[in-house]
C-alpha positions in Angstrom: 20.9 15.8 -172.9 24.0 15.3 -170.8 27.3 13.9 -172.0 27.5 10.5 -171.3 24.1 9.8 -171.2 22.1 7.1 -173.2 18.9 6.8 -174.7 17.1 4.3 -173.7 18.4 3.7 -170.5 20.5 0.2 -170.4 20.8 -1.8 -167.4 23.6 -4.1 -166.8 23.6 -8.0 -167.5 24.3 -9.6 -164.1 25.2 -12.9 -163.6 22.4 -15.0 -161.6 22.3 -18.5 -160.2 20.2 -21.1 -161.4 20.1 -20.2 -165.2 17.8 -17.0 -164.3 20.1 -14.5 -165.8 18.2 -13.9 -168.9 14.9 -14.0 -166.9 16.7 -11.3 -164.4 17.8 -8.7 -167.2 14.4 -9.1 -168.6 12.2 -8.6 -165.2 14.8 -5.4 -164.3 14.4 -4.0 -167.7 10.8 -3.9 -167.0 9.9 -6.7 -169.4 8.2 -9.4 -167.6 6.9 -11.8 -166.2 9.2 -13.7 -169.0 7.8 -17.4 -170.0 10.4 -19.7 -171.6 8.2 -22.4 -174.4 10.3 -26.1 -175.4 9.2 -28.9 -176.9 9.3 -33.0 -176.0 8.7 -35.6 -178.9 9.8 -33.4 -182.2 12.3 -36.6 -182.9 10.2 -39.4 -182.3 8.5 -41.2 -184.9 5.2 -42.4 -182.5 3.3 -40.5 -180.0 2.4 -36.7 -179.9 4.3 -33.4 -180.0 4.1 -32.1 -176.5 4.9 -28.5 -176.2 4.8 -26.4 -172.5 4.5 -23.1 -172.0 6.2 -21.7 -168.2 6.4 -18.6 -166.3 8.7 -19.0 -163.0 8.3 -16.3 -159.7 11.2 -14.1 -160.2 12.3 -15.8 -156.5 14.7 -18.2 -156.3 13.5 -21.3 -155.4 15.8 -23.6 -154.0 13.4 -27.1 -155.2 14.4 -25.9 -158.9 17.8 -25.3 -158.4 19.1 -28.8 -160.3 16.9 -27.1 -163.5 19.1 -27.7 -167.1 17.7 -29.2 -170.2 15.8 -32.4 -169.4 17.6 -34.4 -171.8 20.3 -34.5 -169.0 17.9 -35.6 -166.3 17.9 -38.6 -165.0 13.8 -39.7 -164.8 13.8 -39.7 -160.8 15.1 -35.8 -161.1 12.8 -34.8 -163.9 9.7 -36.3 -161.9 10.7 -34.2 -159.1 11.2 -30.6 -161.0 7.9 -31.2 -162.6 6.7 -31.1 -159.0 8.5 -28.2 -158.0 7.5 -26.6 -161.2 4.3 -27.0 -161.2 3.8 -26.1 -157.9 6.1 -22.9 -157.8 5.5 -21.9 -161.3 3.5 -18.1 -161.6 1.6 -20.0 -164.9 2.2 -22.6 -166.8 0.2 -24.7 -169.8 0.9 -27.6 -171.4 -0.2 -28.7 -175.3 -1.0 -31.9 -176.7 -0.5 -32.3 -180.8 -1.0 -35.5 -181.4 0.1 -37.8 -183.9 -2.5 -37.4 -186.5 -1.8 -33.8 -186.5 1.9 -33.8 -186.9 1.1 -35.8 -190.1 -1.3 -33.5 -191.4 0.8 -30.1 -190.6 4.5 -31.4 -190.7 6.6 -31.4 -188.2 7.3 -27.7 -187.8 4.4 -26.3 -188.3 3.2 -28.5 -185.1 6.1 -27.4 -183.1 5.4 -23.8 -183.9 1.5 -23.9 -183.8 1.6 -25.6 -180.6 4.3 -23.2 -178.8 1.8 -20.4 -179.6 -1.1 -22.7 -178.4 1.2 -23.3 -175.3 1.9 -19.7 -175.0 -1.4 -18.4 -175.4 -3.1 -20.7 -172.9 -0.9 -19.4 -169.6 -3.7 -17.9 -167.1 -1.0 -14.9 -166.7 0.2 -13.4 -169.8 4.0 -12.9 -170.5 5.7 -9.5 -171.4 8.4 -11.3 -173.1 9.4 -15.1 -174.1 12.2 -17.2 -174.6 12.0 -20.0 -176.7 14.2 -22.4 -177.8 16.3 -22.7 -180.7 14.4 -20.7 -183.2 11.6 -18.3 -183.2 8.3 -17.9 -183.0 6.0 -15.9 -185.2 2.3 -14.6 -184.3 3.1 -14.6 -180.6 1.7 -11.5 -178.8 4.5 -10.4 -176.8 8.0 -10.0 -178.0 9.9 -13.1 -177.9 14.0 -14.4 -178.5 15.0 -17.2 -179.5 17.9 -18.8 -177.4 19.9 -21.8 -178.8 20.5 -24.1 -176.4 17.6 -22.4 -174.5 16.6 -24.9 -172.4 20.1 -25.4 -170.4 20.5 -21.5 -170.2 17.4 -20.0 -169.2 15.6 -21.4 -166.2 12.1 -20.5 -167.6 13.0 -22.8 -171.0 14.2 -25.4 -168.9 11.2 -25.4 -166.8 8.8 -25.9 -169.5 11.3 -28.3 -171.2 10.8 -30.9 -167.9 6.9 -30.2 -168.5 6.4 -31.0 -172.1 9.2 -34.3 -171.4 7.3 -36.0 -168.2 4.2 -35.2 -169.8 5.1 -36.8 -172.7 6.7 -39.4 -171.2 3.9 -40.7 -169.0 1.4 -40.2 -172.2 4.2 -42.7 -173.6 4.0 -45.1 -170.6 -0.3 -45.5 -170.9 -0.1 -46.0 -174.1 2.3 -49.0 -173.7 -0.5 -50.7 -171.6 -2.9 -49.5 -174.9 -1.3 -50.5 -177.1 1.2 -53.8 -176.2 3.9 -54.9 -178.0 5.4 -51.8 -179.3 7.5 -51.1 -176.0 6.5 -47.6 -175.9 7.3 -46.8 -172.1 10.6 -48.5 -173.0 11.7 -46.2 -176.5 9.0 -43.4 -175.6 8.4 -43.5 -179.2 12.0 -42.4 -180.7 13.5 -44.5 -183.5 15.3 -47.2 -181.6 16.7 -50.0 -183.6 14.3 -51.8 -181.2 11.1 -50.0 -181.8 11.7 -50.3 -185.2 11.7 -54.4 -184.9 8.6 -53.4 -183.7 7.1 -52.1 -186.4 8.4 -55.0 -188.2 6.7 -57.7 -186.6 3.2 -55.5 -185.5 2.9 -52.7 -188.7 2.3 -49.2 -187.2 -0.3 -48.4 -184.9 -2.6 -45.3 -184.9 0.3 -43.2 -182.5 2.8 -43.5 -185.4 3.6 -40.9 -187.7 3.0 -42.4 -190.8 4.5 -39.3 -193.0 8.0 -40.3 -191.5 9.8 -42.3 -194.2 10.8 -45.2 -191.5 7.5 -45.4 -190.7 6.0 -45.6 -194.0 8.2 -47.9 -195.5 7.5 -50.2 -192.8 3.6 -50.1 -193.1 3.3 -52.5 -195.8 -0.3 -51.7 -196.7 -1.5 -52.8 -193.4 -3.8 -50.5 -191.6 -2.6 -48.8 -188.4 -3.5 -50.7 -185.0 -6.4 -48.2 -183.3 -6.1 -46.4 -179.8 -8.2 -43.5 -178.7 -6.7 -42.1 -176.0 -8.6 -38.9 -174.5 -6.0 -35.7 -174.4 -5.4 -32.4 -175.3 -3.9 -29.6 -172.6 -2.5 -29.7 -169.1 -2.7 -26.2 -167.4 -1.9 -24.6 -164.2 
């Protein structure tokens, strides 16, 4: 082998716009199509987990240029990225754990179990993922965990604006199911509000009773019933 050369071969990092340079190093090592898998709801008290799985063209699109974490969205933006998302996105899939399930798993185990769910159900199969914050075992293609994932890798913040409008309009209907709580209002979160809530009304069926500020509040009364009809987007 020849002085100065290096096995294996190591291509340089370079800087790309629009939080793609992850994805970039990745697709010119050889290693994609690279999906990025985040979570909406893991704070929340009420509601379901929703956990999305994305793959993004290696293009550049300009409709997802104002991508970051969709915490910093404002709603209006969000709605439109799911849009451009959806309709640019190479795959993506979208997983519904609901409330019930959180309870019976824990919290974790949801988030993890439903990022493989969300990984596993992408019509085009990833040769590498990002996720964010932590990692992800069982997954079938090699995968790094990237804190603060979702407002440095375009694919993580892609699927982070699919799992939060998702969640968010799931939030909104169930509102009109279940009045009183102010769901589309606190989208389920611990609020010093929604928690008057559960107060005056006891839980409903879309709270996680094995949260401790959920529990307490119960009282012996049984949960309020809904039976809303979901399990996975997909595209």
């Amino acid at each position: 082998m020849a002085v100065g050369n290096r096995w294996p071969p190591r291509r340089p990092v370079r800087r790309a716009a629009n939080l793609r340079t992850l994805e970039f190093a990745l697709h010119t090592s050889g290693l994609g199509p690279v999906a990025g898998v985040d979570e909406a709801g893991r704070g929340a008290c009420a509601g379901p987990l929703v956990v999305a799985a994305c793959i993004l063209k290696p293009s550049q699109v300009t409709s997802l240029t104002d991508l970051d974490d969709s915490k910093k969205l404002p709603e209006p933006t969000r709605e439109r990225l799911y849009r451009a998302v959806t309709r640019n996105a190479l795959a993506w899939h979208a997983v519904i754990v609901d409330a019930a399930e959180v309870d019976r798993i824990g919290i974790h185990v949801a988030n993890i179990e439903g990022m493989r769910r969300a990984i596993a159900g992408l019509h085009s199969p990833p040769g590498y993922v990002l996720s964010d914050g932590f990692g992800v075992p069982g997954l079938t293609a090699p995968s790094l965990p990237v804190i603060g994932g979702d407002g440095t890798a375009a694919c993580i913040a892609a699927a982070s604006v699919i799992a939060k409008v998702t969640r968010d309009r799931i939030m909104v209907d169930l509102d009109r199911d279940l009045p009183g709580y102010d769901f589309a209002l606190h989208k389920g979160y611990s609020t010093a509000h929604h928690m008057s809530c559960i107060d005056r009304l006891g839980p409903s069926r879309e709270h996680r009773m094995s949260y401790r500020n959920v529990a307490a509040r119960a009282g012996g009364r049984p949960p309020i019933t809904a039976d809303p009809d979901r399990d996975t987007l997909t595209g």
